[in-house]
C-alpha positions, 0 to 999 in steps of 0.5 A: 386336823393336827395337834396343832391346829386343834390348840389353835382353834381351842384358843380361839374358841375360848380366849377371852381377852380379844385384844392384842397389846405390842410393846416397841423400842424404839431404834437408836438410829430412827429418825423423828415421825409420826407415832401413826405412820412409825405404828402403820409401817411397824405392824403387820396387817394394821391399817392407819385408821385403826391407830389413829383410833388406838391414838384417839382412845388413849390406847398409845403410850409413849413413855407411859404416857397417852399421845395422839396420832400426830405425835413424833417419836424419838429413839429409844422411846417406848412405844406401848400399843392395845388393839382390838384383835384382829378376829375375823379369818373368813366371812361370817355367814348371817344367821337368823338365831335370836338374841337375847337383848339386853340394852343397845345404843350406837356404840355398844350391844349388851346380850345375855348368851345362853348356855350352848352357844359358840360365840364366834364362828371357827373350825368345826363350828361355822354357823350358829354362833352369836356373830353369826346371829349378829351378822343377821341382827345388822344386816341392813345397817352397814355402818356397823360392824360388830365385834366382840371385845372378850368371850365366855366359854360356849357352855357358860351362859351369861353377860356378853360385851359387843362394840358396834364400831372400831372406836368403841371396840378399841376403847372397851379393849383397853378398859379390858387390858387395865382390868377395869371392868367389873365382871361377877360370876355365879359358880356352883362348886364342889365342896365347901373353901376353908374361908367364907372369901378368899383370892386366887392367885396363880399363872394360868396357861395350858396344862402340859399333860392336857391341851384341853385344860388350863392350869395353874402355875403358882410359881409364875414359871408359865402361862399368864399372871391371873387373879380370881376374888371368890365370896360364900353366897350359900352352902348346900351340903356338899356343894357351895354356891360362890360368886367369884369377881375376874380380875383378869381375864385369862381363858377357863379362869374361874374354872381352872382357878376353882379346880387349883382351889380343890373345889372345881365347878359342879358337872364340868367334864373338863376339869373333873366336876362331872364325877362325885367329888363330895358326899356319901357313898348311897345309893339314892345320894348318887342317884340324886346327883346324876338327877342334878347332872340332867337338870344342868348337863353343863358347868355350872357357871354363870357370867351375872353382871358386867360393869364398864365405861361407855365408850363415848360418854363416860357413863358407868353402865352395869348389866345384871342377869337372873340365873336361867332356868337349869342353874335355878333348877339345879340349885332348889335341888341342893337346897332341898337336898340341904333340908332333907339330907335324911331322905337321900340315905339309904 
């Protein structure tokens, strides 16, 4: 595989933002028509239908303003577009690999993902992925057809968003694009944060010395503008517990953030939380943390809660999950190194 190839599927793999937003001037000289037919011949690849749900879902702006499929565009307008991604390059094998369910109708799927699993099928990973359980799960319904509407990474576990139509997954990717969705994370990080709560704010883009990390470029030069909300949730010593809140959602957001902030996230090998960043130099501390690392062998991560608007009703829905099993064995750990510092010194 090629360097580029690689970047490619690592974007695809782990972005989290699955929708794509095009901005259109229109040309001096273009003729009155219809917004849906201007679109269908404007955009590669995009069929009628899937404007016209765009129209319906309030996800075309004319003049920042929302317009139906009907509406007839006029030079120099300015014609703003969200879609949901485009995601699916081959045929998705169906896989009997069980889901974790936590609330279904109709339009939208809820599943708790656990740690491990790829979300989407790509190169290297073709099978055992969540679409592909998904694939499965709705084999005999075929008015249905699942598609995710944003991603966490394969070693973070947690909340996931799936839209079982067109319309509802055109809808729930604007709310992603207005950031309206409300998402919290459970983050065991290195190190304590001057301030009991605080906000991260710096471009995120892939880091130029290593295209496996994101990085942070606070002076706006590069990548992505992306906001983190972090608060103090209990301290261990030499680790934190934090609950971060996305404000955007950018790809290894937290992780990058929190790495920016000098306390990146407990075991994660990526960003440099799988060596010893706080604490003594004995013998038994270091042996204690190596038990820690076995206990979570992942960054210590957990998407805890998604709030959104359903898709057809309105409703303001919100999902919460426990933590699993390793990031509350990993954190009784801490908590009891906490009381019993004494007994981890040589």
């Amino acid at each position: 595989m090629s360097q580029d190839q690689f970047d490619n599927h690592e974007e695809q793999e782990e972005q989290e933002e699955l929708y794509e937003h095009h901005k259109i001037i229109v040309d001096p000289g273009q003729s009155l028509m219809r917004v849906d037919k201007f679109l269908t011949n404007r955009l590669e690849n995009v069929s009628r239908s899937k404007i016209q749900s765009a129209a319906k879902a309030g996800s075309i702006l004319v003049n920042e303003k929302s317009v139906k499929s009907n509406h007839r565009i006029h030079p120099n307008d300015v014609i703003s577009v969200v879609l949901p991604t485009p995601v699916r390059e081959f045929e998705v094998i169906p896989e009997n690999i069980p889901l974790d369910i936590l609330y279904e109708d109709d339009d939208v799927l809820v599943v708790n993902k656990s740690a491990g699993m790829v979300v989407h099928p790509g190169h290297g990973n073709y099978t055992g992925t969540l679409l592909n359980g998904l694939e499965y799960y709705y084999r005999d319904q075929d008015d249905v057809i699942p598609a995710l509407v944003h991603r966490i990474d394969k070693d973070t576990s947690g909340v996931l968003l799936i839209g079982k139509n067109e319309m509802a997954q055109t809808i729930l990717g604007k709310q992603f694009f207005d950031h309206s969705i409300s998402r919290r994370y459970l983050a065991l990080v290195w190190g304590e944060p001057n301030e009991a709560e605080g906000t991260i704010t710096g471009n995120i883009g892939r880091n130029p010395a290593n295209r496996l990390q994101m990085f942070v470029f606070p002076d706006g030069s590069q990548g992505k503008h992306a906001i983190t909300h972090y608060k103090i949730i209990e301290k261990f010593g030499y680790v934190t517990l934090l609950e971060c809140t996305l404000e955007t959602g950018r790809t290894h957001q937290i992780r990058a953030h929190l790495t920016f902030l000098g306390h990146p996230i407990f075991n994660d090998e990526r960003y440099g939380g799988d060596r010893i960043m706080k604490g003594t130099t004995f013998t038994r501390y270091k042996q204690f943390v190596q038990n820690c690392k076995r206990a979570i062998p992942r960054q210590a991560l957990h998407a805890k809660s998604l709030g959104f608007l359903h898709p057809t009703s309105g409703k303001e829905l919100f999902f919460n999950t426990d933590l699993p099993e390793d990031f509350s064995e990993v954190i009784n750990k801490w908590r009891h190194y906490a009381k019993h510092r004494e007994l981890f010194s040589d």
